[in-house]
C-alpha atoms as one frame of an Amber mdcrd trajectory, in Angstrom:
protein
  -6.319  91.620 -98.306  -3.148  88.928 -97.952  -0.940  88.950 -95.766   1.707
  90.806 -97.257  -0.772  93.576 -98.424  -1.339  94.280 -94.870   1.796  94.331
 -93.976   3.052  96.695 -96.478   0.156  98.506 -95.916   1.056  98.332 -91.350
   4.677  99.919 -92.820   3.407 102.111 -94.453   1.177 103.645 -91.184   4.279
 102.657 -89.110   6.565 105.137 -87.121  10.146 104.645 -87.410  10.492 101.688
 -84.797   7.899  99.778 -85.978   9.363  99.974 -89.257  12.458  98.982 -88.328
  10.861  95.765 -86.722   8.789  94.943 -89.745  11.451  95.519 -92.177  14.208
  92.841 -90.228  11.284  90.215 -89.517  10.273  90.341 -92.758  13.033  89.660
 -95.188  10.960  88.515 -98.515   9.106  92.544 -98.153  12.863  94.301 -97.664
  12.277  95.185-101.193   9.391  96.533-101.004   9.977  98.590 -97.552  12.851
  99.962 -99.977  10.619 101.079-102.606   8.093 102.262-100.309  10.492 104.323
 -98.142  12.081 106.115-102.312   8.655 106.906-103.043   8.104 108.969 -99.374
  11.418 110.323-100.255  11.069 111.598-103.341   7.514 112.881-102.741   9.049
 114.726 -99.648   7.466 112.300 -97.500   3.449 114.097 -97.108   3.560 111.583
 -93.731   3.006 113.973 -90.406   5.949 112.937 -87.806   5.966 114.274 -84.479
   9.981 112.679 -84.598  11.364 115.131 -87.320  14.105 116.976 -86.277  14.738
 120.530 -86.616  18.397 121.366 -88.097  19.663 125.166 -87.630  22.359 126.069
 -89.883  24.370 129.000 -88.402  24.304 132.188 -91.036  21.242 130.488 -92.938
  17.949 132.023 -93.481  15.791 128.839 -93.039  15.624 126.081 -90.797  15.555
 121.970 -92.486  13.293 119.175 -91.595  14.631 116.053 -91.510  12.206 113.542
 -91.656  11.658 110.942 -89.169  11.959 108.188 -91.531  15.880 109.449 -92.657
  16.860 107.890 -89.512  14.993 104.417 -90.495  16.594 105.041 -94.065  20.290
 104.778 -92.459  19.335 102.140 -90.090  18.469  99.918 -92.848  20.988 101.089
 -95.303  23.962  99.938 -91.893  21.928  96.885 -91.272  22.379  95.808 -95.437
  25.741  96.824 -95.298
C-alpha cells in the first residue's frame, strides 16, 4: 500500500478531528477526502459515531441524527470558501 492509499484509507477510519488535520495537511488528497466524505453521505454514512448529535424538533414525531462528520463537511466547505 502507497502512501496515499493509507492515508485515504487513515481518513477514512478517522473521527472528525483527525479528518480535519489530514484533509488541510494534505492538499493533493482534498479531492479525494471530498469524494470520500459524498459517498458516506449519500450512503447515510454506515460509520458508528459516538459525536452525532441528537436534534429534537418541537411538535415532531421523531428525533434526527446528525452525523458527526456534517460538522467536518462545513468545516471544510468554510475553510474552501
Amino acid at each position: 500500500m502507497d502512501t496515499g492509499e493509507r492515508i485515504l484509507k487513515d481518513y477514512r477510519n478517522a473521527g472528525e478531528d483527525q479528518r480535519l488535520d489530514l484533509f488541510l495537511a494534505y492538499r493533493d488528497l482534498r479531492d479525494r477526502f471530498r469524494e470520500i466524505e459524498r459517498e458516506e453521505s449519500s450512503a447515510g454514512s454506515l460509520r458508528e459515531s459516538p459525536a452525532s448529535d441528537a436534534l429534537t424538533v418541537p411538535g415532531a414525531a421523531a428525533v434526527y441524527e446528525k452525523p458527526a462528520h456534517e460538522g467536518l463537511i462545513q468545516a471544510i466547505r468554510s475553510h474552501c470558501s
